[in-house]
Backbone as JSON Lines, residues from 0, in Angstrom:
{"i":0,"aa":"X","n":[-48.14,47.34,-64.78],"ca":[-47.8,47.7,-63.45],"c":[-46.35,48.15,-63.39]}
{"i":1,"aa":"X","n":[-46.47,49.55,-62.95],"ca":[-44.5,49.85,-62.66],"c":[-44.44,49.58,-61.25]}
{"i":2,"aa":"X","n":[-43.33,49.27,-61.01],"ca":[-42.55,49.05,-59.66],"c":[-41.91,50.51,-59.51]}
{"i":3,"aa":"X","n":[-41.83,50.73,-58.5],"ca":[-41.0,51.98,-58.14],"c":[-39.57,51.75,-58.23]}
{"i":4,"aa":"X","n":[-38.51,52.56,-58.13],"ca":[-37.29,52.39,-58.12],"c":[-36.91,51.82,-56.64]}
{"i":5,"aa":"X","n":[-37.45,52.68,-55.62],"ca":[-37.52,52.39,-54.43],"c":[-38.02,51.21,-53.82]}
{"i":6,"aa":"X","n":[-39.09,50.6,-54.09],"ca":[-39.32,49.51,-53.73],"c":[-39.06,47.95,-54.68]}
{"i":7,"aa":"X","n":[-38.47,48.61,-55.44],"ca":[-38.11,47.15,-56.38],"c":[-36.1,47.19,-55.19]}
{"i":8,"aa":"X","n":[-35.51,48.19,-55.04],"ca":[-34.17,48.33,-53.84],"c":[-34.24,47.51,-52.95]}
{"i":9,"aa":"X","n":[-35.41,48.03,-52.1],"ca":[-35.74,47.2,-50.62],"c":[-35.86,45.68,-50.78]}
{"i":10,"aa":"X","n":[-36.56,45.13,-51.62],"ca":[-36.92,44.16,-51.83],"c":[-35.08,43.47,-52.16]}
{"i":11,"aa":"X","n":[-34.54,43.83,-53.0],"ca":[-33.22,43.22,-53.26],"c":[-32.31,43.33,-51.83]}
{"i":12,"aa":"X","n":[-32.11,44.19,-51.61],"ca":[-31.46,44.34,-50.1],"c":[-32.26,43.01,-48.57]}
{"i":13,"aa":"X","n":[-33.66,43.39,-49.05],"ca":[-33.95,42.67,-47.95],"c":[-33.64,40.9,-48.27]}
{"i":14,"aa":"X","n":[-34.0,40.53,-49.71],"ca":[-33.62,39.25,-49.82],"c":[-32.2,39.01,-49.78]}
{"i":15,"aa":"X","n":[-31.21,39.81,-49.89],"ca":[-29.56,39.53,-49.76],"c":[-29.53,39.73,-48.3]}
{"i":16,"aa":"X","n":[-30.06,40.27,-47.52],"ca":[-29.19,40.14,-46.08],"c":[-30.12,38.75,-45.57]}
{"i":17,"aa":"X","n":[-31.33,38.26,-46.13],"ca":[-32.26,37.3,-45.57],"c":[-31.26,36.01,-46.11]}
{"i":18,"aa":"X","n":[-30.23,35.86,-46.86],"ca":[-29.28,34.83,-47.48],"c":[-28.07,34.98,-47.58]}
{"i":19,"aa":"X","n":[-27.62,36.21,-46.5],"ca":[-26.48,36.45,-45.57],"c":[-25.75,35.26,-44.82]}
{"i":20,"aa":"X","n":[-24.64,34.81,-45.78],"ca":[-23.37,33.24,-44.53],"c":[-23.91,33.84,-43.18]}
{"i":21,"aa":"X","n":[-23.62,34.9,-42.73],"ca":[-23.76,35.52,-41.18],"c":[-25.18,35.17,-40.87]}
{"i":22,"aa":"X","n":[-25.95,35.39,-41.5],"ca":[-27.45,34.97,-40.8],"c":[-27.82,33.23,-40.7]}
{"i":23,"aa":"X","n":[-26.89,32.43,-41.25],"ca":[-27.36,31.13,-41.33],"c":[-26.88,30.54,-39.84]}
{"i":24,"aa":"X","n":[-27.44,29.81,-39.43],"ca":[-27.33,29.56,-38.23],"c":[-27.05,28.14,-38.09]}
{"i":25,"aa":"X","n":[-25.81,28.11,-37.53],"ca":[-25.37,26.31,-37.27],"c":[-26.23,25.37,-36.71]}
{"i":26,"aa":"X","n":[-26.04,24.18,-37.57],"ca":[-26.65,22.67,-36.53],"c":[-26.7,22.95,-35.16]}
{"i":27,"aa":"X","n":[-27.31,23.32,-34.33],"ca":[-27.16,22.73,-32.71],"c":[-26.85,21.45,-32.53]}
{"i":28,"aa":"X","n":[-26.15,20.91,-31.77],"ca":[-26.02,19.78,-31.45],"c":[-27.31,19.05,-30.39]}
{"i":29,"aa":"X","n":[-27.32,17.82,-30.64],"ca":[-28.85,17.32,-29.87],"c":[-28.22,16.81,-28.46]}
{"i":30,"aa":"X","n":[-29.19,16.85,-28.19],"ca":[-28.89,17.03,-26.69],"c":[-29.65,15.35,-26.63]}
{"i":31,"aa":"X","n":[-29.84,14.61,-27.37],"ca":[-29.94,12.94,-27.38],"c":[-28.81,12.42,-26.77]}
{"i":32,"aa":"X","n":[-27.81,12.46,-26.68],"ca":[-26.36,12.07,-26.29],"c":[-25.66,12.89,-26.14]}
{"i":33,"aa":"X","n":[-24.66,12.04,-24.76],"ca":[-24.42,13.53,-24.38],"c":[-22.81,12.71,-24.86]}
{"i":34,"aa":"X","n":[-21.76,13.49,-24.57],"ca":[-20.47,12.92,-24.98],"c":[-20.04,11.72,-24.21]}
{"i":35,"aa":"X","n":[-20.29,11.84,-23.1],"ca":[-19.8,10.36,-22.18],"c":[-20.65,9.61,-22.47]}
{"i":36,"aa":"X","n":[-21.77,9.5,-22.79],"ca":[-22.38,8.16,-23.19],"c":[-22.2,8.13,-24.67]}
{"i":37,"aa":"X","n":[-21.69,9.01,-25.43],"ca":[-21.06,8.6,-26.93],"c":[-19.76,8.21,-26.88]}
{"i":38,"aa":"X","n":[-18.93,7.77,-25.58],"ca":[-18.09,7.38,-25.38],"c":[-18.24,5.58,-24.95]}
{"i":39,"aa":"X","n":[-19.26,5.73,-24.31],"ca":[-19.57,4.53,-23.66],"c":[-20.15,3.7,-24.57]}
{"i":40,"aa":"X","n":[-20.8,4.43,-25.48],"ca":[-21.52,3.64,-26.3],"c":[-20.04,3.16,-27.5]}
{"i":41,"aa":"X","n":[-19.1,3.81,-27.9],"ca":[-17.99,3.22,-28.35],"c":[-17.03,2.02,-27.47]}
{"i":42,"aa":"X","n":[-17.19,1.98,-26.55],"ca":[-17.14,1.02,-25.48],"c":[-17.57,-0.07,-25.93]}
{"i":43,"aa":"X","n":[-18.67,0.28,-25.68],"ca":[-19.82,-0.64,-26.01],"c":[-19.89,-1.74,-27.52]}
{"i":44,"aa":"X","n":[-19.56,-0.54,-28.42],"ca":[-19.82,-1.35,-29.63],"c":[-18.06,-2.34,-29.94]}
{"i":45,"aa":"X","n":[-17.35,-2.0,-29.01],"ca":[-15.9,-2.54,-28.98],"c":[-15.99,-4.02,-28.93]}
{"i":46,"aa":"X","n":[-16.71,-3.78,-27.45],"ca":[-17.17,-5.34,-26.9],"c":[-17.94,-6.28,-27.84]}
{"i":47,"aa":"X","n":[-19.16,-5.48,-28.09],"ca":[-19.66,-6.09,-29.34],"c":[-18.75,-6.88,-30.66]}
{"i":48,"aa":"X","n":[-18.01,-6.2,-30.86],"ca":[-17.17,-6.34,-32.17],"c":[-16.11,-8.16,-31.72]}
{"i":49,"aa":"X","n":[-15.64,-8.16,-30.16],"ca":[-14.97,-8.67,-29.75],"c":[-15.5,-10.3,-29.77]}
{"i":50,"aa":"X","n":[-16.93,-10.24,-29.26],"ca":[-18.0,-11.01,-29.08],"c":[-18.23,-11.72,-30.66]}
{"i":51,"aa":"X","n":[-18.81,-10.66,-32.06],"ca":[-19.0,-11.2,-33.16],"c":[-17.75,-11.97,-33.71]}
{"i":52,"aa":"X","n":[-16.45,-11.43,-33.33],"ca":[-15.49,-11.9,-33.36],"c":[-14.58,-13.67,-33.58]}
{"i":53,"aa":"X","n":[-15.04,-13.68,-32.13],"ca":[-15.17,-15.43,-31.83],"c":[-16.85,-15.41,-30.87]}
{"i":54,"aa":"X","n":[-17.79,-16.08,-31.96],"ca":[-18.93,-15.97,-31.02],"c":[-19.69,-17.29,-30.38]}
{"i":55,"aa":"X","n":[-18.6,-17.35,-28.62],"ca":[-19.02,-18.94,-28.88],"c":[-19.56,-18.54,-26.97]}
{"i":56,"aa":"X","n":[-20.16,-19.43,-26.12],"ca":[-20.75,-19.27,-24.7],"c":[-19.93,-18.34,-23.93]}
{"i":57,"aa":"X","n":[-18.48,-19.09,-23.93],"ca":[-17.69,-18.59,-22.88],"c":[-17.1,-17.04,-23.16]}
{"i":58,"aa":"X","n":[-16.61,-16.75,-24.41],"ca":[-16.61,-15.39,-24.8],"c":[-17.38,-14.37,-24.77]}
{"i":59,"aa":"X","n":[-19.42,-14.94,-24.7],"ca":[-20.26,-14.14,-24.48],"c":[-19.82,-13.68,-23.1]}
{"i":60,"aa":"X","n":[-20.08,-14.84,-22.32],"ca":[-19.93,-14.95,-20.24],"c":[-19.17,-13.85,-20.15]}
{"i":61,"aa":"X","n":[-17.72,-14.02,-20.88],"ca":[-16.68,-13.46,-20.21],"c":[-16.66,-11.78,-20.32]}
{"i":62,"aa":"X","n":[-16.76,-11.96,-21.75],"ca":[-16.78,-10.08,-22.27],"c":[-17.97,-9.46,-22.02]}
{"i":63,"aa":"X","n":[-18.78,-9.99,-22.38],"ca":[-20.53,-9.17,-22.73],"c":[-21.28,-9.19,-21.33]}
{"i":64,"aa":"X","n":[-21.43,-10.04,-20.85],"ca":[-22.08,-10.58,-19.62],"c":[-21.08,-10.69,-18.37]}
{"i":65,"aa":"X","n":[-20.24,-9.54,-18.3],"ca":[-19.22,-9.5,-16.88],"c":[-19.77,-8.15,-16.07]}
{"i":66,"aa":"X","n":[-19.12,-8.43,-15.24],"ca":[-19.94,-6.65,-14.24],"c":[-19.3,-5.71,-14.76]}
{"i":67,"aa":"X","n":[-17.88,-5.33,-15.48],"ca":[-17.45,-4.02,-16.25],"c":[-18.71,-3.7,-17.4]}
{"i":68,"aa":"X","n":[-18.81,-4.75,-18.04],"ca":[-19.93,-3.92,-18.66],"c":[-21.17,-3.73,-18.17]}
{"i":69,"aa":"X","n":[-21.56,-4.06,-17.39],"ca":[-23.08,-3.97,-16.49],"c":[-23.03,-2.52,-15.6]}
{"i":70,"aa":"X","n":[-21.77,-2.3,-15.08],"ca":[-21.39,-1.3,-14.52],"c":[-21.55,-0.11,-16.27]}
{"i":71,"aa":"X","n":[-20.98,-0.41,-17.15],"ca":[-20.84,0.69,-18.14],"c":[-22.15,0.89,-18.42]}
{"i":72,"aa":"X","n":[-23.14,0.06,-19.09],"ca":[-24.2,0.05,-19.11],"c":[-25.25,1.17,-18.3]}
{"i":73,"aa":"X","n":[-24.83,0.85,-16.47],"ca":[-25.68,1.62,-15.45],"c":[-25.34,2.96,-16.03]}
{"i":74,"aa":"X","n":[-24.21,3.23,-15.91],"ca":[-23.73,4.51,-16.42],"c":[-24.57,5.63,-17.18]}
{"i":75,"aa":"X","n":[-25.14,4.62,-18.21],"ca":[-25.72,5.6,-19.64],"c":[-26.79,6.29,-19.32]}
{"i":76,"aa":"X","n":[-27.47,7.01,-20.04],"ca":[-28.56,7.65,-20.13],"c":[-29.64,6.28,-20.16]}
{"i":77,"aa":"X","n":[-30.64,6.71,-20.13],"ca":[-32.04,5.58,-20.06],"c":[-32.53,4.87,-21.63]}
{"i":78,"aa":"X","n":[-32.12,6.07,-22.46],"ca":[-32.35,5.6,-24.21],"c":[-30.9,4.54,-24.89]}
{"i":79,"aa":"X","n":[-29.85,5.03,-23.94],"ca":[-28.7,4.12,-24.68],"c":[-28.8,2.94,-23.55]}
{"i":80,"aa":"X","n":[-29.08,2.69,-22.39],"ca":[-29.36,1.6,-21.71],"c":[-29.82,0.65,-21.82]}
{"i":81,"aa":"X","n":[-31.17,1.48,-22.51],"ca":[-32.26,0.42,-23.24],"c":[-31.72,-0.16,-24.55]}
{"i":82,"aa":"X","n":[-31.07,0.28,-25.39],"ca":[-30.48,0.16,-26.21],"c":[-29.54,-1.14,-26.35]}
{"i":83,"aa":"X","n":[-28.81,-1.03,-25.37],"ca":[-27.76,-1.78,-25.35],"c":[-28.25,-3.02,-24.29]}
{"i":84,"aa":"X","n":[-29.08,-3.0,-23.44],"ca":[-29.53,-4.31,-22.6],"c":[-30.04,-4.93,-23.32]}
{"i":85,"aa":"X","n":[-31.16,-4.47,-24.88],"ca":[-31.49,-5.0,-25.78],"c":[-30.46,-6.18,-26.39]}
{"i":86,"aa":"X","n":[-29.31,-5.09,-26.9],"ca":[-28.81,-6.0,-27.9],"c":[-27.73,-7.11,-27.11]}
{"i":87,"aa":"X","n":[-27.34,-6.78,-25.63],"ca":[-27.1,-8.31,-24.96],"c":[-28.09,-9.03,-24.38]}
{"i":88,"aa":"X","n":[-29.24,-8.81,-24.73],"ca":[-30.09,-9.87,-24.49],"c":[-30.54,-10.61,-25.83]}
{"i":89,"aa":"X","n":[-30.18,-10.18,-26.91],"ca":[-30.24,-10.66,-28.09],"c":[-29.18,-11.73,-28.56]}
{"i":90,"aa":"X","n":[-27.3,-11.0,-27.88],"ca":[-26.69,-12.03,-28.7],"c":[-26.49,-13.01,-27.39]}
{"i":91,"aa":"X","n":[-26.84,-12.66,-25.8],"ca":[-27.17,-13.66,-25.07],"c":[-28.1,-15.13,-25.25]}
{"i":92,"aa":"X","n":[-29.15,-14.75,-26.09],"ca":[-30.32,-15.47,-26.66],"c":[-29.32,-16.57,-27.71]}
{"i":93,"aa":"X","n":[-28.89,-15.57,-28.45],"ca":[-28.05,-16.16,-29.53],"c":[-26.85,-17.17,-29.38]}
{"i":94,"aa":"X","n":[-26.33,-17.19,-28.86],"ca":[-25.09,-17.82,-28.3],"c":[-25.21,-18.33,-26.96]}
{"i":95,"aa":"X","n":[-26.48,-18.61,-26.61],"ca":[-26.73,-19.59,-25.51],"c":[-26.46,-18.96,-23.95]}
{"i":96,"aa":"X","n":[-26.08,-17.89,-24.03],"ca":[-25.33,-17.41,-22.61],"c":[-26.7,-16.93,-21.57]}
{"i":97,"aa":"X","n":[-26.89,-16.59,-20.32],"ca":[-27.81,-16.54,-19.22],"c":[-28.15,-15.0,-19.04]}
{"i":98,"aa":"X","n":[-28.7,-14.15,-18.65],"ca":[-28.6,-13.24,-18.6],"c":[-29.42,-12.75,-17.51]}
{"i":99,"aa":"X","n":[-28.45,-12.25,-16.34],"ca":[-29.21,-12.41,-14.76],"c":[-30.06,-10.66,-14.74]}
{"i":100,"aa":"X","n":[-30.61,-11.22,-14.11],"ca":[-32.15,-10.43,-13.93],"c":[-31.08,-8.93,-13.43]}
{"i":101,"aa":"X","n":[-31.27,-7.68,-13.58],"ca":[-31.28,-6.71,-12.91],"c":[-29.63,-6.1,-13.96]}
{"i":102,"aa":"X","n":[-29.25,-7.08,-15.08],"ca":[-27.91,-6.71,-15.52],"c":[-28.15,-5.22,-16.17]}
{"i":103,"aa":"X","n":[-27.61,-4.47,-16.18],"ca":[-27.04,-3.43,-16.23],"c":[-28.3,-1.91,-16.07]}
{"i":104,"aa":"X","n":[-29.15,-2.29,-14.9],"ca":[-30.08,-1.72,-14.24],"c":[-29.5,-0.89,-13.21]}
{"i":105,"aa":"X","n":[-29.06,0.63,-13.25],"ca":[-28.77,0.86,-12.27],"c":[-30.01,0.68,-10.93]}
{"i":106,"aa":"X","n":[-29.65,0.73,-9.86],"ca":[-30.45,0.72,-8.26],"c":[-31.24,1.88,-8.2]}
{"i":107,"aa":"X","n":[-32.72,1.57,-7.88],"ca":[-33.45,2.55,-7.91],"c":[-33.47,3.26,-6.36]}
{"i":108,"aa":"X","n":[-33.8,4.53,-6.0],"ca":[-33.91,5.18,-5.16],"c":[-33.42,4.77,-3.52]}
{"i":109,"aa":"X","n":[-34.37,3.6,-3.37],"ca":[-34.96,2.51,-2.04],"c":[-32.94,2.07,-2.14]}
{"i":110,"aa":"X","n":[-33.39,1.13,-3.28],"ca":[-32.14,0.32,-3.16],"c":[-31.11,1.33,-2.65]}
{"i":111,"aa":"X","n":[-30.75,2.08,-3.57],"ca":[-29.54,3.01,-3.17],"c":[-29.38,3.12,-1.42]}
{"i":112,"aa":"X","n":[-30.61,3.95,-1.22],"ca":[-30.44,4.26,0.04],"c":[-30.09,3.35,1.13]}
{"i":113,"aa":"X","n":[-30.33,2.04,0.79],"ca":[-30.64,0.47,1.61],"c":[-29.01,0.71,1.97]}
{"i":114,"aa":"X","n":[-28.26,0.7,0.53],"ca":[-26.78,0.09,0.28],"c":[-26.04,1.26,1.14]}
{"i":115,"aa":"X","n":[-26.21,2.25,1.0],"ca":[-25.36,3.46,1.55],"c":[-25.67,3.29,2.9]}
{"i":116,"aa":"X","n":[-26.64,2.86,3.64],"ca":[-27.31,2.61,5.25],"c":[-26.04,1.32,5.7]}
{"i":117,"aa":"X","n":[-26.09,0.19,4.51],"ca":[-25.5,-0.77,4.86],"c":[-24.11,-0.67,4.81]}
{"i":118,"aa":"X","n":[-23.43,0.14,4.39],"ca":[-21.93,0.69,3.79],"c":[-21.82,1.09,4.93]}
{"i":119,"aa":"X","n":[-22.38,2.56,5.54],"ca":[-22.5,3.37,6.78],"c":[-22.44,2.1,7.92]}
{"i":120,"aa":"X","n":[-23.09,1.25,8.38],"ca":[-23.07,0.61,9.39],"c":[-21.95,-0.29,8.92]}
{"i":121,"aa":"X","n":[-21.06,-0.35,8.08],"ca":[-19.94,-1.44,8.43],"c":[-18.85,-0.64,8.2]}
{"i":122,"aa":"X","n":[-18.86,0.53,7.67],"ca":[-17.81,1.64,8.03],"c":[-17.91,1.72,9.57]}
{"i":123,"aa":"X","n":[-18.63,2.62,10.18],"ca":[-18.91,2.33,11.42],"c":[-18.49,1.31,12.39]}
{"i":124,"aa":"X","n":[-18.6,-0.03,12.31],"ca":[-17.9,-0.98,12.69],"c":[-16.85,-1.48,12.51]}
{"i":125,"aa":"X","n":[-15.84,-0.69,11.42],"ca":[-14.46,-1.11,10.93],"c":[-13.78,0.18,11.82]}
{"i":126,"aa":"X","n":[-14.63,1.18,11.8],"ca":[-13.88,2.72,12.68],"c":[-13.8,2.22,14.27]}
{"i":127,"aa":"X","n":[-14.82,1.84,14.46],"ca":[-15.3,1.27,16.1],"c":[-13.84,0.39,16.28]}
{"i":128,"aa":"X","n":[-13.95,-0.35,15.87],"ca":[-13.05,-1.85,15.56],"c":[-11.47,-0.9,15.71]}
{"i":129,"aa":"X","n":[-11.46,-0.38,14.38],"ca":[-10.08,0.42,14.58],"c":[-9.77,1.52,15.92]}
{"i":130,"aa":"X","n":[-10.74,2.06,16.59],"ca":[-10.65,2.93,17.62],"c":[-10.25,2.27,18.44]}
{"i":131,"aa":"X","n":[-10.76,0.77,18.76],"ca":[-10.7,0.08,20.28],"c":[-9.31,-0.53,20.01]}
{"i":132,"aa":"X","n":[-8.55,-0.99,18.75],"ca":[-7.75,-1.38,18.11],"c":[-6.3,-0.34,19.05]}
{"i":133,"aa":"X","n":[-6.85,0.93,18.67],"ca":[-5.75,2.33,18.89],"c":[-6.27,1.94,20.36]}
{"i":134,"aa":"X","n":[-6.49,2.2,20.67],"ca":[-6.89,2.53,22.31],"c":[-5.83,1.2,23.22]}
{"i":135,"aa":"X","n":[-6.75,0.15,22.39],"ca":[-5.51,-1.35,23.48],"c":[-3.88,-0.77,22.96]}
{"i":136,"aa":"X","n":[-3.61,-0.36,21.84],"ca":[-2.34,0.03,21.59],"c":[-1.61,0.85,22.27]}
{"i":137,"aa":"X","n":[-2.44,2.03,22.93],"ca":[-2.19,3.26,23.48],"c":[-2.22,2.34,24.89]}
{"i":138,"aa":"X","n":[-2.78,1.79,25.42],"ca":[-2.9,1.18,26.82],"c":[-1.51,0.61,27.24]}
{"i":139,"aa":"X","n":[-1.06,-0.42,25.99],"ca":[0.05,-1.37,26.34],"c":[1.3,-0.55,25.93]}
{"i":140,"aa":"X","n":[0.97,0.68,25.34],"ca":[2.52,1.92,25.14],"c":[2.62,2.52,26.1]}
{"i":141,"aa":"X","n":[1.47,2.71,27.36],"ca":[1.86,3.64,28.12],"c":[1.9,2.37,29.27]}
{"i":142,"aa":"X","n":[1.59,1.17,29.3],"ca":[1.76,0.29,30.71],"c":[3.68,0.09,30.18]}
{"i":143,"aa":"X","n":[3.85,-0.04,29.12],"ca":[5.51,-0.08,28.59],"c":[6.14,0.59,29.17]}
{"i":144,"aa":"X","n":[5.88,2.17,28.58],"ca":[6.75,3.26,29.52],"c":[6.69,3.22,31.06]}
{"i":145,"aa":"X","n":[5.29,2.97,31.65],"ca":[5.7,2.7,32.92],"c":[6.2,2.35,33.03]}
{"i":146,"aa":"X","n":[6.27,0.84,33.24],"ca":[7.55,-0.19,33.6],"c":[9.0,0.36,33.18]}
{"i":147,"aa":"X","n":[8.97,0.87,32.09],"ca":[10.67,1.25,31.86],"c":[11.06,2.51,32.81]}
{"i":148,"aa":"X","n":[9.55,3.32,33.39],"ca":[10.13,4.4,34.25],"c":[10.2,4.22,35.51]}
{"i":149,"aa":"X","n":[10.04,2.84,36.08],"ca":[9.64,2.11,37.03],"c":[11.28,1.67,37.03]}
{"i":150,"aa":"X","n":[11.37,0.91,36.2],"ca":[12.73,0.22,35.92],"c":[13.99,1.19,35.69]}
{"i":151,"aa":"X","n":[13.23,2.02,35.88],"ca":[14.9,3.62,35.26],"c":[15.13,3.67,37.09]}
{"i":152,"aa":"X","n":[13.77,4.07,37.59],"ca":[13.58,4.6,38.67],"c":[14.75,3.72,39.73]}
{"i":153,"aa":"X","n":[14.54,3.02,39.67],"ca":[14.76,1.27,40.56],"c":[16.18,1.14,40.37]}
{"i":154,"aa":"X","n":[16.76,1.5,38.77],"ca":[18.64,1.67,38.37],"c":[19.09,2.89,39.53]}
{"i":155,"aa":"X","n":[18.11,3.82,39.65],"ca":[18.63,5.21,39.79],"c":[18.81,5.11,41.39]}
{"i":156,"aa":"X","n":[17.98,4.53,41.83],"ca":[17.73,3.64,43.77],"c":[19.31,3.57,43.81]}
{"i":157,"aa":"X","n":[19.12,2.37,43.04],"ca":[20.36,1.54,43.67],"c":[21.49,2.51,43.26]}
{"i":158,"aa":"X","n":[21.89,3.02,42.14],"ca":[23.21,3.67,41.77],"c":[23.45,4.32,43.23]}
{"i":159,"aa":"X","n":[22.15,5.59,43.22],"ca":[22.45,6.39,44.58],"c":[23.03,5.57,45.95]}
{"i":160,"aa":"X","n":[22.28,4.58,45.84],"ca":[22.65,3.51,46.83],"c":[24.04,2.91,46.87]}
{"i":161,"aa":"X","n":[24.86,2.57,45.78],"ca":[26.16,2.29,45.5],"c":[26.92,3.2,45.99]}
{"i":162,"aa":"X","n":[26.48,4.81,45.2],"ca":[27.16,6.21,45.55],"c":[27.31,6.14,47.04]}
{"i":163,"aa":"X","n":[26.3,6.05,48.22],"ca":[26.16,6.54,49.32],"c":[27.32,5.4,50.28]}
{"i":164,"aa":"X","n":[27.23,4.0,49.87],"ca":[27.77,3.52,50.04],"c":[29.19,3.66,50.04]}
{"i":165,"aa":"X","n":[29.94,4.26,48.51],"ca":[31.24,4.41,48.61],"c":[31.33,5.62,49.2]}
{"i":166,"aa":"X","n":[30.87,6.6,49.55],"ca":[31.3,7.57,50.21],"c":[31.03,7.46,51.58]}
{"i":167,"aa":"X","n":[30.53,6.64,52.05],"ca":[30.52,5.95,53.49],"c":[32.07,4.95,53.76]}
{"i":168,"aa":"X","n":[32.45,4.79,52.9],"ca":[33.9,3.54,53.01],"c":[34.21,4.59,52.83]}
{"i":169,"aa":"X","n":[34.32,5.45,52.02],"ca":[35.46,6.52,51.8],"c":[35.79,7.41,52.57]}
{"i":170,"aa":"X","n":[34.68,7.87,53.38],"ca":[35.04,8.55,54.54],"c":[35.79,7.58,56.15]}
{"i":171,"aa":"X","n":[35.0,6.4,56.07],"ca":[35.67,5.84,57.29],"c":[36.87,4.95,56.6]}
{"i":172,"aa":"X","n":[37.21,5.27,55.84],"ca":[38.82,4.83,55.47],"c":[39.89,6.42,55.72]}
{"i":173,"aa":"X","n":[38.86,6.8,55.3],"ca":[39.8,8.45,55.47],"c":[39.96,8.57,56.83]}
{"i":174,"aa":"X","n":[38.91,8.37,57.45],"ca":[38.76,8.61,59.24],"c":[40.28,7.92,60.12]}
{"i":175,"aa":"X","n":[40.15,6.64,59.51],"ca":[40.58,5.66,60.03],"c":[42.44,6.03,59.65]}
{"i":176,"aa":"X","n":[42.94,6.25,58.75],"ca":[44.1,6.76,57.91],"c":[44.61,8.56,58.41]}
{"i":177,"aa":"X","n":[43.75,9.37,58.6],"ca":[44.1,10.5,59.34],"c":[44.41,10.41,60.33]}
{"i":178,"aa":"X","n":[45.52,11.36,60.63],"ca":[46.12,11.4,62.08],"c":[45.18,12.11,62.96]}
{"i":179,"aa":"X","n":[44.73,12.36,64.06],"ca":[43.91,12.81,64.78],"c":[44.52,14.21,65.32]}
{"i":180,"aa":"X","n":[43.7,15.25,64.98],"ca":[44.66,16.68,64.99],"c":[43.68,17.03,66.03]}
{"i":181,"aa":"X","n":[44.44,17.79,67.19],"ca":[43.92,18.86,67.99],"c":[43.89,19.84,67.99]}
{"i":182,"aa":"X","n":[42.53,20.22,68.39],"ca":[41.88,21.5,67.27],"c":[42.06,22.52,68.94]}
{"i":183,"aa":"X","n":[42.84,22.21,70.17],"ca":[42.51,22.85,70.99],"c":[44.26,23.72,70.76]}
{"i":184,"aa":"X","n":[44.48,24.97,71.27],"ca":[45.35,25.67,71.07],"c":[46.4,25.5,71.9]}
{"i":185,"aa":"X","n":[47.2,25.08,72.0],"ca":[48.19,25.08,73.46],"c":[48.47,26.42,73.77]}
{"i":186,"aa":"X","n":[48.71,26.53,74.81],"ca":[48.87,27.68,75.49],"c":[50.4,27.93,75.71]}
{"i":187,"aa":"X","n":[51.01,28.6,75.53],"ca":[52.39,29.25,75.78],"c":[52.7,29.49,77.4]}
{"i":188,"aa":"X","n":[53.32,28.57,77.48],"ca":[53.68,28.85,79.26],"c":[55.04,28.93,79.02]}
């Protein structure tokens, strides 16, 4: 069997560009974890480390089994959640510590909505509270200024009243002290 010149070419060309650096195509990254929960999960294994550390009740309680991590926990995706409620319910088991029902479960739908209803109605009642708060404030600033414009008013009475007074002495002292001039013309006889 001969090969042609031509097709024994193609064949070399096509297998060198098919094993082309440029045609190889990078790892994708998995979309299993995302970076903040590969953060959390370093978190995570911190605490752990802290726990194997000295591993006695009160160190579980304090580090492993506190609401920062129950809160970090809610955080994660559903595969590192599970993950990690696992393994504090393991060294909980282990080291004697309690492990309350619902720990690091975020609130499903209902719940949520319950809490944000219940947030809303005591916001609501702290705004209410603070409005009527401003309002008696505003009441007793402006019954204040009255009285002080009441009390300006009442200085300003009497001053005029002082005023009217000395220019009442002042004129019948003047009256009284002037010589009495006749305003009639004498006549030239």
């Amino acid at each position: 069997m001969k090969f042609s010149q031509v097709a024994v070419f193609a064949t070399i060309v096509t297998t060198t560009v098919g094993f082309d650096p440029s045609s190889i195509t990078r790892r994708q990254p998995s979309m299993a974890l995302g970076t903040f929960d590969l953060k959390r999960r370093q978190k995570f294994n911190k605490i752990l480390k802290e726990v194997r550390v000295n591993p006695t009740k009160e160190v579980v309680e304090k580090t492993l089994l506190n609401d920062d991590t129950s809160d970090l926990i809610k955080k994660c995706n559903w595969k590192l959640r599970k993950a990690m409620i696992r393994k504090v319910n393991k060294m909980a088991r282990e080291f004697g510590g309690e492990v309350e029902d619902g720990f690091g479960i975020p609130l499903t739908q209902e719940d949520w909505e319950a809490k944000k209803r219940q947030e809303k109605v005591s916001y609501l009642a702290v705004k209410k509270a603070k409005l009527e708060a401003t309002a008696e404030a505003e009441k007793q600033r402006k019954e204040k200024k009255s009285a002080k414009k009441a009390k300006k008013a009442a200085n300003m009475a009497s001053i005029e009243g002082k005023i009217k007074k000395s220019k009442l002495k002042e004129e019948s002292t003047e009256t009284a002290t002037k010589p009495v001039v006749n305003n009639k013309k004498e006549s030239k006889n």
